[in-house]
PDB file of N, CA, C and O in Angstrom:
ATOM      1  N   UNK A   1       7.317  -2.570 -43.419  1.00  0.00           N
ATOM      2  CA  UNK A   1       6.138  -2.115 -44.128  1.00  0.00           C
ATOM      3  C   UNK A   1       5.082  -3.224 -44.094  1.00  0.00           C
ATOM      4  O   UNK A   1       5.277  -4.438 -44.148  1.00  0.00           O
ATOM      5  N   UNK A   2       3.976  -2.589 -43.999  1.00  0.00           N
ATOM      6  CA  UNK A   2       2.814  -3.589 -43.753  1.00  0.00           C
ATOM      7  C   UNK A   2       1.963  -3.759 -45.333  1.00  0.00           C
ATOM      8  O   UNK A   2       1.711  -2.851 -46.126  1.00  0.00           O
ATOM      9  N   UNK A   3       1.626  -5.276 -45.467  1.00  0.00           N
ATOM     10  CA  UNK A   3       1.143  -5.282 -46.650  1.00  0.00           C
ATOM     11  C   UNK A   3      -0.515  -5.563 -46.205  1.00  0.00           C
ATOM     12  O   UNK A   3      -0.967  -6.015 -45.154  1.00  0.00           O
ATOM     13  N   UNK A   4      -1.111  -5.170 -47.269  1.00  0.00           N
ATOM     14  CA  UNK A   4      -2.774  -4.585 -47.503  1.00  0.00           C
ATOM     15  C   UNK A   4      -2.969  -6.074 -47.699  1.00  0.00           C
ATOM     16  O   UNK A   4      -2.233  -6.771 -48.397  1.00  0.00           O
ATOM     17  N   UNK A   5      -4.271  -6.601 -46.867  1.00  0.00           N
ATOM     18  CA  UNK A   5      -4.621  -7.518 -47.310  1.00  0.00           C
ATOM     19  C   UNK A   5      -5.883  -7.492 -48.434  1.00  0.00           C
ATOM     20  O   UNK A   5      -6.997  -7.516 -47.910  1.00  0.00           O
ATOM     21  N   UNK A   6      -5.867  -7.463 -49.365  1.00  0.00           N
ATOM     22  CA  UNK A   6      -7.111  -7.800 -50.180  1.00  0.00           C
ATOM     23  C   UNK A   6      -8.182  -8.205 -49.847  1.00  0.00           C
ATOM     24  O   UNK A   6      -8.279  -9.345 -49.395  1.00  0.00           O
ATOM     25  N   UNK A   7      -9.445  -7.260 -50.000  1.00  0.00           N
ATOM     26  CA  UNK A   7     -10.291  -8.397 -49.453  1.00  0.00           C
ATOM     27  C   UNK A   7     -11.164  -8.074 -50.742  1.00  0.00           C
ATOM     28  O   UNK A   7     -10.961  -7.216 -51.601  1.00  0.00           O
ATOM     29  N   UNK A   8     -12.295  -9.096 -50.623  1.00  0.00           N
ATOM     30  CA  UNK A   8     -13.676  -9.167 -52.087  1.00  0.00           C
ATOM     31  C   UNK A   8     -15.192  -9.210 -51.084  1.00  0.00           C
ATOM     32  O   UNK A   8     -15.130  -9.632 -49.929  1.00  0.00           O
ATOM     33  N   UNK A   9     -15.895  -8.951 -51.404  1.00  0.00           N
ATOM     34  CA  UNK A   9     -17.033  -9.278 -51.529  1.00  0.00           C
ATOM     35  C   UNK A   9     -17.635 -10.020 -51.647  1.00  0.00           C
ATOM     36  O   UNK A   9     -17.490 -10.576 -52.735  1.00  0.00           O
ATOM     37  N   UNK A  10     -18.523 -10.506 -50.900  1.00  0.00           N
ATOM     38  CA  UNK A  10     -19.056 -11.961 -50.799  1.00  0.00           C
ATOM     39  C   UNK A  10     -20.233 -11.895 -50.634  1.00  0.00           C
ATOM     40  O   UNK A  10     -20.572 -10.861 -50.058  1.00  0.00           O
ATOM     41  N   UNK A  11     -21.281 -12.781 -50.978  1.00  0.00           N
ATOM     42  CA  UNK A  11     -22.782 -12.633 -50.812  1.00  0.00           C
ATOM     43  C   UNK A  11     -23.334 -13.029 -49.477  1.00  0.00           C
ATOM     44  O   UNK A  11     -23.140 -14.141 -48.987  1.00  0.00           O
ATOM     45  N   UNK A  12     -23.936 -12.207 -48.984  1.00  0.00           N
ATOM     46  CA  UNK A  12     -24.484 -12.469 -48.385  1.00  0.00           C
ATOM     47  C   UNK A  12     -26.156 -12.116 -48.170  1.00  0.00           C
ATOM     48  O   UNK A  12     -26.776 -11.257 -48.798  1.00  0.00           O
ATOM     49  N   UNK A  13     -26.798 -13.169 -46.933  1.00  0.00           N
ATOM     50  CA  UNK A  13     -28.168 -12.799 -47.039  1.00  0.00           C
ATOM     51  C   UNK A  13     -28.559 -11.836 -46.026  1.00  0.00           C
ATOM     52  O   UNK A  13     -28.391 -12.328 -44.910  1.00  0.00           O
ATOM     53  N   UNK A  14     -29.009 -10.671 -45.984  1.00  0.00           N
ATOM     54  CA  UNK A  14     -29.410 -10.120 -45.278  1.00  0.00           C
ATOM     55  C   UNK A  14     -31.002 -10.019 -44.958  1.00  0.00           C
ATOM     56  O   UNK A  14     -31.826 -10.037 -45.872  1.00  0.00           O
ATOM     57  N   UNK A  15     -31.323  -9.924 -43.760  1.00  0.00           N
ATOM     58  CA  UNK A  15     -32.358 -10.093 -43.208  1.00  0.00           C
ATOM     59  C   UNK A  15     -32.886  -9.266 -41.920  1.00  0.00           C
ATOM     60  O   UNK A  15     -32.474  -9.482 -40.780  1.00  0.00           O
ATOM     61  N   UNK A  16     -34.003  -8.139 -42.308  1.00  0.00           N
ATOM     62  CA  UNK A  16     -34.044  -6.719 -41.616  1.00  0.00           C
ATOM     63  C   UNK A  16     -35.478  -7.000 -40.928  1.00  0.00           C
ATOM     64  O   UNK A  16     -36.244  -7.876 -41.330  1.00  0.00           O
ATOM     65  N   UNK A  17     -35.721  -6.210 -39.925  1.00  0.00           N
ATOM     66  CA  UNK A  17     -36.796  -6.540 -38.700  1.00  0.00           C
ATOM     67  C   UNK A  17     -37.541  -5.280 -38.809  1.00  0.00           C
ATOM     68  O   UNK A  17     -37.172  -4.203 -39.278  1.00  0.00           O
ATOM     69  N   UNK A  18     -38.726  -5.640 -38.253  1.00  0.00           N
ATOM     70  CA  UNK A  18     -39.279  -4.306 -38.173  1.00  0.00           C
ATOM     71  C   UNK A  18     -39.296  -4.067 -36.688  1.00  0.00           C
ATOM     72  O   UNK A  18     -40.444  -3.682 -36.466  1.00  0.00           O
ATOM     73  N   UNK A  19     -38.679  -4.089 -35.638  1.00  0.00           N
ATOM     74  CA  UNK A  19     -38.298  -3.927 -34.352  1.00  0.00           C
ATOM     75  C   UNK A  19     -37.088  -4.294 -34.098  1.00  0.00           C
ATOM     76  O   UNK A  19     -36.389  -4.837 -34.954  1.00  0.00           O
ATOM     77  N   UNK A  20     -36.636  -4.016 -32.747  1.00  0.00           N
ATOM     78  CA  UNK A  20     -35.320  -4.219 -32.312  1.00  0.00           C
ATOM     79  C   UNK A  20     -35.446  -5.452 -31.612  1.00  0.00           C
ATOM     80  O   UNK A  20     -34.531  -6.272 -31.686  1.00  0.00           O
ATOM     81  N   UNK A  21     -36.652  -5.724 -30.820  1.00  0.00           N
ATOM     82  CA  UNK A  21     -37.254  -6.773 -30.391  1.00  0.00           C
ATOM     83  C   UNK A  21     -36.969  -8.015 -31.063  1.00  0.00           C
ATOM     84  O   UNK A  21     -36.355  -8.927 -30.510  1.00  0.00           O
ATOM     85  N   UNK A  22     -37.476  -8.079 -32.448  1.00  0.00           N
ATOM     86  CA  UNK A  22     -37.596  -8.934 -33.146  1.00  0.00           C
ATOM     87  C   UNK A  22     -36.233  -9.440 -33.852  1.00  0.00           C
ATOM     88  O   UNK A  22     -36.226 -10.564 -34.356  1.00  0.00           O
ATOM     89  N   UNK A  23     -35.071  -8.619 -33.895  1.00  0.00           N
ATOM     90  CA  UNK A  23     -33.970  -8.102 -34.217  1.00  0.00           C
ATOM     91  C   UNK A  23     -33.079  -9.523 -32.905  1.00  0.00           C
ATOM     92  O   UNK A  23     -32.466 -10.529 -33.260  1.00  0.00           O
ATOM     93  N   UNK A  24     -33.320  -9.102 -31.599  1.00  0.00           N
ATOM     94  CA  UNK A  24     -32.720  -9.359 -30.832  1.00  0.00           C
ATOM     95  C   UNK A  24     -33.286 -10.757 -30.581  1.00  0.00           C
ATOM     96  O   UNK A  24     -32.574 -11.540 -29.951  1.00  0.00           O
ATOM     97  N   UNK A  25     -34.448 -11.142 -30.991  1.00  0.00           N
ATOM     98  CA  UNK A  25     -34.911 -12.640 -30.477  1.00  0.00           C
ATOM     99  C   UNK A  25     -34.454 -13.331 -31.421  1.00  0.00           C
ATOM    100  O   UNK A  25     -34.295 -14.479 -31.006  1.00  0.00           O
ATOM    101  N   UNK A  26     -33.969 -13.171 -33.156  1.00  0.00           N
ATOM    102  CA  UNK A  26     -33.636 -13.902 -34.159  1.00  0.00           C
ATOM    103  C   UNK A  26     -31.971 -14.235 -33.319  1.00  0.00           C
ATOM    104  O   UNK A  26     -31.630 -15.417 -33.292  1.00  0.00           O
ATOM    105  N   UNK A  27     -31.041 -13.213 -32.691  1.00  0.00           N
ATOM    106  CA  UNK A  27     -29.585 -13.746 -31.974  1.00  0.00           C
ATOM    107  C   UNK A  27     -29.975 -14.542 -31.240  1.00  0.00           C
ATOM    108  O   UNK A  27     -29.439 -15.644 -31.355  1.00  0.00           O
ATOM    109  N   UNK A  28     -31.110 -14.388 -30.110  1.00  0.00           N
ATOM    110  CA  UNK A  28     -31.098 -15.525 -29.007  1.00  0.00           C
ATOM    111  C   UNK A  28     -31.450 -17.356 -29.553  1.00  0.00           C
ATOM    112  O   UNK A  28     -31.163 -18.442 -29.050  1.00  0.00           O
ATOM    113  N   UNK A  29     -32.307 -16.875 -30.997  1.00  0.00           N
ATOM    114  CA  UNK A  29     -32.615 -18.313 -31.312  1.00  0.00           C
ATOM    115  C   UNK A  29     -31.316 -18.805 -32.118  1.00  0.00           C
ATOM    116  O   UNK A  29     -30.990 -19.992 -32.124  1.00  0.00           O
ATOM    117  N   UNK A  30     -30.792 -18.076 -32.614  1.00  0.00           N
ATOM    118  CA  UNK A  30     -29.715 -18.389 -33.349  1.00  0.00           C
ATOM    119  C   UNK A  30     -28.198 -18.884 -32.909  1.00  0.00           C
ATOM    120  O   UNK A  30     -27.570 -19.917 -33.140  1.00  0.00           O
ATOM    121  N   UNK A  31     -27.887 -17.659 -32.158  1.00  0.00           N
ATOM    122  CA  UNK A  31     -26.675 -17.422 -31.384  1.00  0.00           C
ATOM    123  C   UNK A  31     -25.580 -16.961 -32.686  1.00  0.00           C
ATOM    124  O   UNK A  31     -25.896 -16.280 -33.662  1.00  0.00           O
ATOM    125  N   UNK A  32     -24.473 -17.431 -32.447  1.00  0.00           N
ATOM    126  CA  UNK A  32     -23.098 -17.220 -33.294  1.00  0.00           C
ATOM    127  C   UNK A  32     -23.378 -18.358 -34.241  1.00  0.00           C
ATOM    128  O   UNK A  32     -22.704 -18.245 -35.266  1.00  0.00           O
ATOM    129  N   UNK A  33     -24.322 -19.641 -34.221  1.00  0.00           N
ATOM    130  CA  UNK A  33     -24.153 -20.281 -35.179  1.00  0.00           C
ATOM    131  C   UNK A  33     -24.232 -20.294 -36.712  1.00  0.00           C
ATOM    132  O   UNK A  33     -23.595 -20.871 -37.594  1.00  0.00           O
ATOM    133  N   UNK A  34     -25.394 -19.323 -36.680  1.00  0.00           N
ATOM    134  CA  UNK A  34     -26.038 -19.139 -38.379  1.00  0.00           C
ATOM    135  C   UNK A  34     -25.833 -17.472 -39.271  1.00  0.00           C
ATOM    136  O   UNK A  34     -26.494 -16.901 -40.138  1.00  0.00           O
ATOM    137  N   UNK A  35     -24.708 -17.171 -38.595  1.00  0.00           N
ATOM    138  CA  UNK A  35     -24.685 -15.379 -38.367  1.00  0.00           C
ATOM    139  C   UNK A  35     -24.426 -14.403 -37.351  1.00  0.00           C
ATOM    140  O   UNK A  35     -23.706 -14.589 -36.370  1.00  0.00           O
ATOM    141  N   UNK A  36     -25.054 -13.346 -37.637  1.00  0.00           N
ATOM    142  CA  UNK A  36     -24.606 -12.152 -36.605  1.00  0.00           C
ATOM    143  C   UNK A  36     -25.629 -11.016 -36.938  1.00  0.00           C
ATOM    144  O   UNK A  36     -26.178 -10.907 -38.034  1.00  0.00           O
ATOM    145  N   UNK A  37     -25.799 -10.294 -36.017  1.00  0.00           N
ATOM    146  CA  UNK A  37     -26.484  -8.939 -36.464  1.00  0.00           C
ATOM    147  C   UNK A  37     -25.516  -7.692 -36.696  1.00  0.00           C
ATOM    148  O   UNK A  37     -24.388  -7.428 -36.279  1.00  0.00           O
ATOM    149  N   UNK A  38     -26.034  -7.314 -37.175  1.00  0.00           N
ATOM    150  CA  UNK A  38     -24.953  -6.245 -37.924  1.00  0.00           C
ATOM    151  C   UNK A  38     -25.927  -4.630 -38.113  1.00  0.00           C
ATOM    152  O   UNK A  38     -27.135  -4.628 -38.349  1.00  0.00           O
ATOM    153  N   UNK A  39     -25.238  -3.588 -37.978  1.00  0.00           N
ATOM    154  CA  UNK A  39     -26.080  -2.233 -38.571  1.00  0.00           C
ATOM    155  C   UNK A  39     -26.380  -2.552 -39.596  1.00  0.00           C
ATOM    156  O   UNK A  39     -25.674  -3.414 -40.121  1.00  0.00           O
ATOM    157  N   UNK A  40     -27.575  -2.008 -40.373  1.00  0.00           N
ATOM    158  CA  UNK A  40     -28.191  -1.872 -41.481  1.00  0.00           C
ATOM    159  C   UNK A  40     -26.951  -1.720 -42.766  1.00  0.00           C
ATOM    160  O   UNK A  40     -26.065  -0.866 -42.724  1.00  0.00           O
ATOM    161  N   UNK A  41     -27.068  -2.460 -43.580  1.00  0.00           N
ATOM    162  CA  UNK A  41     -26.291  -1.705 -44.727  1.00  0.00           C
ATOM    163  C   UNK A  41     -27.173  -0.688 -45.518  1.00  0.00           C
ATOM    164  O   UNK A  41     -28.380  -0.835 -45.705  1.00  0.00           O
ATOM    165  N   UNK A  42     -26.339   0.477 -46.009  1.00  0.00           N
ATOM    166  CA  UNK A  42     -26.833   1.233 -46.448  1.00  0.00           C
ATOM    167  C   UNK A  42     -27.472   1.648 -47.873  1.00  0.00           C
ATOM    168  O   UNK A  42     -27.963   2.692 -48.302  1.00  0.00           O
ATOM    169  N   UNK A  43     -27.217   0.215 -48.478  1.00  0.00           N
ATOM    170  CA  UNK A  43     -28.014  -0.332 -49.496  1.00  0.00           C
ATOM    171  C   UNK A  43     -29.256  -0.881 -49.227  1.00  0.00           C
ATOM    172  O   UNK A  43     -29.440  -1.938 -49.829  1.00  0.00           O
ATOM    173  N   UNK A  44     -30.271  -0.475 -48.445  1.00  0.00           N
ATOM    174  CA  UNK A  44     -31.098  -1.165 -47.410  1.00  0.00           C
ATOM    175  C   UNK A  44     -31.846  -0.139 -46.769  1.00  0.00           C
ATOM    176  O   UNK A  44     -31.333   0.037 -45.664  1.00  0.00           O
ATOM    177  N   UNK A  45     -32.991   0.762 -46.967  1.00  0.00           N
ATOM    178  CA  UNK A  45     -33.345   1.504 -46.117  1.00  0.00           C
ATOM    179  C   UNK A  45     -34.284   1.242 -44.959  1.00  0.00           C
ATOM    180  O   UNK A  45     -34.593   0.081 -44.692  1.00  0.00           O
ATOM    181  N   UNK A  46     -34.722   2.191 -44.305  1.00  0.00           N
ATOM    182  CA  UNK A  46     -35.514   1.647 -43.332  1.00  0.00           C
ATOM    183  C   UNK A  46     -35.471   0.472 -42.001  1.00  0.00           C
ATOM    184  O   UNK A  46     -34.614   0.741 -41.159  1.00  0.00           O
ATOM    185  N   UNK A  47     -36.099  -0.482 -41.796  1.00  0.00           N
ATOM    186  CA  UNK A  47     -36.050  -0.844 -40.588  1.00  0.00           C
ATOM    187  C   UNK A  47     -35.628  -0.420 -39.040  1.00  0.00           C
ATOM    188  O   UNK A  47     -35.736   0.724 -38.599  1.00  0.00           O
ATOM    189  N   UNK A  48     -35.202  -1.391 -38.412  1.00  0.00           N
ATOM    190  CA  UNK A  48     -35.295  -0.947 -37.001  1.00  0.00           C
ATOM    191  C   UNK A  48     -33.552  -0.597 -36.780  1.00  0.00           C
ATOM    192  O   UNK A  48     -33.001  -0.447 -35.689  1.00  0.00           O
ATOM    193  N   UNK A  49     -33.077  -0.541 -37.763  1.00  0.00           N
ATOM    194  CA  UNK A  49     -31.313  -0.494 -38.190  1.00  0.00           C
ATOM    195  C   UNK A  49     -30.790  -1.746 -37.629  1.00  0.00           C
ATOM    196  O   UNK A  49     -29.968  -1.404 -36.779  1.00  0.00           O
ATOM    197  N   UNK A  50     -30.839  -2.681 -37.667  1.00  0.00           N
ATOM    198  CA  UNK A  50     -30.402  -3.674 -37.139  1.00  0.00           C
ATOM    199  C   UNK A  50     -30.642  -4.603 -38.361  1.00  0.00           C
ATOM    200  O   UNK A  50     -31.707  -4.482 -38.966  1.00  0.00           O
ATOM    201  N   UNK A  51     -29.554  -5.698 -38.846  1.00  0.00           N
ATOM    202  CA  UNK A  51     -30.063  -6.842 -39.678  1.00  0.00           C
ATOM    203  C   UNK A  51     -29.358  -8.076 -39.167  1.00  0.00           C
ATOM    204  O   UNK A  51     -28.305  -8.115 -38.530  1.00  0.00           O
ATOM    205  N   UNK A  52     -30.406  -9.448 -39.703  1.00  0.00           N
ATOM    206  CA  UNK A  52     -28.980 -10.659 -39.497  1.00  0.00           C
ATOM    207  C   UNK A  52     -28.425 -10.948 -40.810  1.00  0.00           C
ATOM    208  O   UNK A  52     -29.019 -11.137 -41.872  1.00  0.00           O
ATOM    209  N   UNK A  53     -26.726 -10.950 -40.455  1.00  0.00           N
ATOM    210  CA  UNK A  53     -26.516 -11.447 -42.221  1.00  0.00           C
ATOM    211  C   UNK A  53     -25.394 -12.926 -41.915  1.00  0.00           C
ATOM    212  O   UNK A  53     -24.500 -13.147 -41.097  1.00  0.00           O
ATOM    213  N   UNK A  54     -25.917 -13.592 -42.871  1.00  0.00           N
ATOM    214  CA  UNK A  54     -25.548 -14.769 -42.653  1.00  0.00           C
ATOM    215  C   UNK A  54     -25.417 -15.298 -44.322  1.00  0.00           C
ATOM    216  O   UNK A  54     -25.911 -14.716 -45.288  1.00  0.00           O
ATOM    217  N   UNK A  55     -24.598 -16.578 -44.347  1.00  0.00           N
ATOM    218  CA  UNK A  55     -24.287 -17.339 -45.419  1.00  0.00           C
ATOM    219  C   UNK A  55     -25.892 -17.298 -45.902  1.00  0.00           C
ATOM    220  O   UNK A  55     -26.879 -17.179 -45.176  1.00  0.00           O
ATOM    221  N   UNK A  56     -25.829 -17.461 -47.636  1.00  0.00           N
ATOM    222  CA  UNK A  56     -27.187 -17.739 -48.144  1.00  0.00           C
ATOM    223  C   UNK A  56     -27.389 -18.613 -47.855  1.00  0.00           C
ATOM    224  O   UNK A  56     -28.311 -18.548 -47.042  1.00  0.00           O
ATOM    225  N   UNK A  57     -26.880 -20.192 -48.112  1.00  0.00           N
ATOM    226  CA  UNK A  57     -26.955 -21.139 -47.902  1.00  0.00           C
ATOM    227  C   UNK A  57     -27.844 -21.883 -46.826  1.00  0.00           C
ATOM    228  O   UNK A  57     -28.482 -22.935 -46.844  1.00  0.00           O
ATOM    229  N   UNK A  58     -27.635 -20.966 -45.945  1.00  0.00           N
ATOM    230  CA  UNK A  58     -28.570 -20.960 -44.726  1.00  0.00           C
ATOM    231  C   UNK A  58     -30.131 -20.365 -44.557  1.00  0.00           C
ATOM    232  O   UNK A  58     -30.819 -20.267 -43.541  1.00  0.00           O
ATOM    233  N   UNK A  59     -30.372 -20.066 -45.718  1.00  0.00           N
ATOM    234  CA  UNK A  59     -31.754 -19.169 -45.805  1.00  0.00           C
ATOM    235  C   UNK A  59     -32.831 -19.919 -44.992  1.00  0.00           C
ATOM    236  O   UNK A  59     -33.304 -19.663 -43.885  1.00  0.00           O
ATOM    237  N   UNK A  60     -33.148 -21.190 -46.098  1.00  0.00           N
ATOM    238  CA  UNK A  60     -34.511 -22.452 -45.830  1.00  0.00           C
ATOM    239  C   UNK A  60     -34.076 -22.874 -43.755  1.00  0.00           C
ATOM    240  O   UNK A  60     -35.031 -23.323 -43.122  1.00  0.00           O
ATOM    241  N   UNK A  61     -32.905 -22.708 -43.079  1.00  0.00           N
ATOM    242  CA  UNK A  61     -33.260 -23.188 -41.924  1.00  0.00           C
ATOM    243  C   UNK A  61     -33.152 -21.990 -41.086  1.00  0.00           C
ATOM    244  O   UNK A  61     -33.471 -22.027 -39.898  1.00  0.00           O
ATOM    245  N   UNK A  62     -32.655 -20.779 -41.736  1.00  0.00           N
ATOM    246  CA  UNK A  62     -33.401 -19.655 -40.509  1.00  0.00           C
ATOM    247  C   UNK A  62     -34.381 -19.183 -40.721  1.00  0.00           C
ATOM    248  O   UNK A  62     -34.606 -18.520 -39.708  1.00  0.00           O
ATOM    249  N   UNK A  63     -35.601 -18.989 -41.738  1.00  0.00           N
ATOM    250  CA  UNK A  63     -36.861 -19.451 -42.364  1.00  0.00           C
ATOM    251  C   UNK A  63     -37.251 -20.379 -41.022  1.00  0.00           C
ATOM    252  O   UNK A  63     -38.169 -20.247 -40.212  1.00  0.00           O
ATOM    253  N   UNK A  64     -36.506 -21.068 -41.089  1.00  0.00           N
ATOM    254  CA  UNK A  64     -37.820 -22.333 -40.313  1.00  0.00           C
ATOM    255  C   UNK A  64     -37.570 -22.005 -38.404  1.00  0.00           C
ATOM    256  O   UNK A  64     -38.370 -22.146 -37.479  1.00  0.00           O
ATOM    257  N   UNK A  65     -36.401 -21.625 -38.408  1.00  0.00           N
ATOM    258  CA  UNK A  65     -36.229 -20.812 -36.873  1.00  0.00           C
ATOM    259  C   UNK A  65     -37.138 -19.700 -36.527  1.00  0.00           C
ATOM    260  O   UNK A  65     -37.579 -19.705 -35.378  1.00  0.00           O
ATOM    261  N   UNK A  66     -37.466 -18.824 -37.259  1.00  0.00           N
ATOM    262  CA  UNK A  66     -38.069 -17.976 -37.242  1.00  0.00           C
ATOM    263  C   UNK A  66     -39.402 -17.857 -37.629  1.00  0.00           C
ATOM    264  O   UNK A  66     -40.022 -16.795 -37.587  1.00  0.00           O
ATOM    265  N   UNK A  67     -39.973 -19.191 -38.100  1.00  0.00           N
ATOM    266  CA  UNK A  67     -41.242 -19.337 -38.084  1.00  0.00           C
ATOM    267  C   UNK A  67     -41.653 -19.926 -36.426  1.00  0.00           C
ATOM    268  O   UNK A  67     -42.382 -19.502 -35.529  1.00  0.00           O
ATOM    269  N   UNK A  68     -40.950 -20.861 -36.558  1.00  0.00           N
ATOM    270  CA  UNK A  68     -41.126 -21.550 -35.070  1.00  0.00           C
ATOM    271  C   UNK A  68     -41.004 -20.969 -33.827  1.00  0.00           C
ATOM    272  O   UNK A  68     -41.699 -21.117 -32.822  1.00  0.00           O
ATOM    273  N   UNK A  69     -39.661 -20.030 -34.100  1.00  0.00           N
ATOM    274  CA  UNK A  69     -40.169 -18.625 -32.760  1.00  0.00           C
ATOM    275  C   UNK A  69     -40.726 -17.574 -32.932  1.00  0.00           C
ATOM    276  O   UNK A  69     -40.416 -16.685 -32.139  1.00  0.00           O
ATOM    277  N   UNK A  70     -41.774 -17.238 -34.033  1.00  0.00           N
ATOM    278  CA  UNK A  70     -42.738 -16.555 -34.284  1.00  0.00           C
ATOM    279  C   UNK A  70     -41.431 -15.174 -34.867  1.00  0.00           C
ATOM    280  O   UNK A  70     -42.015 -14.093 -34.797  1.00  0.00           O
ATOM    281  N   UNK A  71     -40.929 -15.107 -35.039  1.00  0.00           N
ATOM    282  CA  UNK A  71     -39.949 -13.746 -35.473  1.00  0.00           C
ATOM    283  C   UNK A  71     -40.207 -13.712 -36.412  1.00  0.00           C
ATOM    284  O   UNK A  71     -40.094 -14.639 -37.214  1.00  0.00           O
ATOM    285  N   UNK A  72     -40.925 -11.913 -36.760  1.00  0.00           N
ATOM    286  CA  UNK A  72     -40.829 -11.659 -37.677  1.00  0.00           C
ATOM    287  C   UNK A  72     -39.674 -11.101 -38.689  1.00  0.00           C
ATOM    288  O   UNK A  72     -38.550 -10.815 -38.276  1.00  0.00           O
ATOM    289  N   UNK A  73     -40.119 -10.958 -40.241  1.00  0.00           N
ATOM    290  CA  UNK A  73     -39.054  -9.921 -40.372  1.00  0.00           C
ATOM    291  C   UNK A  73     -39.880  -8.988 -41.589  1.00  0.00           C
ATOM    292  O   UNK A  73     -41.037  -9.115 -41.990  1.00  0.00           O
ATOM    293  N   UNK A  74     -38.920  -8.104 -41.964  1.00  0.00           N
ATOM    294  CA  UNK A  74     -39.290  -7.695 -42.714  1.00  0.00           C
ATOM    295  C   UNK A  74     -39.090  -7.430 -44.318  1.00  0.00           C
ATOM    296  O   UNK A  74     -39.843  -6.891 -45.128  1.00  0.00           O
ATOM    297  N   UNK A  75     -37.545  -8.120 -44.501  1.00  0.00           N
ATOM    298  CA  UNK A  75     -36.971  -7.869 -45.974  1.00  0.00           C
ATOM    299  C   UNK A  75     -35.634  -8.638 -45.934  1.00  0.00           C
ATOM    300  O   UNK A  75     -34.665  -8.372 -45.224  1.00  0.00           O
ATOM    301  N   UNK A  76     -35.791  -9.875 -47.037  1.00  0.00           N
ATOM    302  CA  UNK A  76     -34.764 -10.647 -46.784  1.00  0.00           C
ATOM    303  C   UNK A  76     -33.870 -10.708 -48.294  1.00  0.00           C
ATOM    304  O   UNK A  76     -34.450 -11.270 -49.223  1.00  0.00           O
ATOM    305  N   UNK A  77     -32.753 -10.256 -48.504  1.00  0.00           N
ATOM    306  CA  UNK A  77     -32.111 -10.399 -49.632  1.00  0.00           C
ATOM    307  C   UNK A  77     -30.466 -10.461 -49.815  1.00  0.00           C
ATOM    308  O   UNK A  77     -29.756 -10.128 -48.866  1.00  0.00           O
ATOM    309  N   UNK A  78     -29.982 -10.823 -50.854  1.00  0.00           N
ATOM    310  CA  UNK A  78     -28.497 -11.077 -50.583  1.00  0.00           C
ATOM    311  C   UNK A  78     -27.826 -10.036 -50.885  1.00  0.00           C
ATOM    312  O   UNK A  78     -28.427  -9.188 -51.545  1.00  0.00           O
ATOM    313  N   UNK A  79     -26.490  -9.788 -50.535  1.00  0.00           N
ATOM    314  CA  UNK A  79     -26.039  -8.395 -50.627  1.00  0.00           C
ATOM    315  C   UNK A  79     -24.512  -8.608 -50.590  1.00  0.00           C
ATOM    316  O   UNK A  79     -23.974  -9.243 -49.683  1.00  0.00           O
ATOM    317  N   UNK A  80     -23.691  -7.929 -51.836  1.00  0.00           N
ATOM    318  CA  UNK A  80     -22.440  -8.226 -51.649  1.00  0.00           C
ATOM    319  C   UNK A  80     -21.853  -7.756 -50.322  1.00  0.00           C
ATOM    320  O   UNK A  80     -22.669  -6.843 -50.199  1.00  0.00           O
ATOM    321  N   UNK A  81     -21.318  -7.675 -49.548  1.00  0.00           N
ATOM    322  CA  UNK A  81     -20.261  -7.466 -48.306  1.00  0.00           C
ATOM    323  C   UNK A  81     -19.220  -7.637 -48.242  1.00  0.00           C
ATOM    324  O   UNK A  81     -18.812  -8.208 -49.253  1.00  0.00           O
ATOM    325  N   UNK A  82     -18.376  -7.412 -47.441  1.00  0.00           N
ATOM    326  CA  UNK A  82     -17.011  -7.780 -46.904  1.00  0.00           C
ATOM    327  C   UNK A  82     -17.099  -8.627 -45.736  1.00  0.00           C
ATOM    328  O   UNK A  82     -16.074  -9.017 -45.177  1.00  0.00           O
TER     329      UNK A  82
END
């Protein structure tokens, strides 16, 4: 018999684009280091369905990635997850 692993919820920051474009240039500046893109959570309407969600902790330096490669976004907030 297989046992269930427990899992919780954890905060995270999510961060939604208003293009797919813009979506896809925040992975290339980023890569696997600061996150991932993920479908929209559905606590979250709108955008281009695409978000990056990453540790909060990390907010102030993907802020500064994304000023510097001009990426926009459109709605940045934390969100419990798995």
């Amino acid at each position: 018999m297989t046992k269930r692993m427990d899992r919780t919820k954890q905060p995270q920051l999510i961060i939604t684009f208003p293009t797919t474009t813009a979506a896809m240039a925040m992975e290339a500046a980023c890569g696997a280091e600061w996150g991932r893109l993920i479908p929209i959570p559905r606590e979250i309407s709108g955008s281009c369905g695409l978000a990056w969600c990453a540790e909060p902790q990390w907010e102030d330096a993907l802020l500064r990635v994304m000023e510097k490669n001009n990426i926009q976004y459109q709605e940045k907030r934390i969100l419990l997850l798995y």
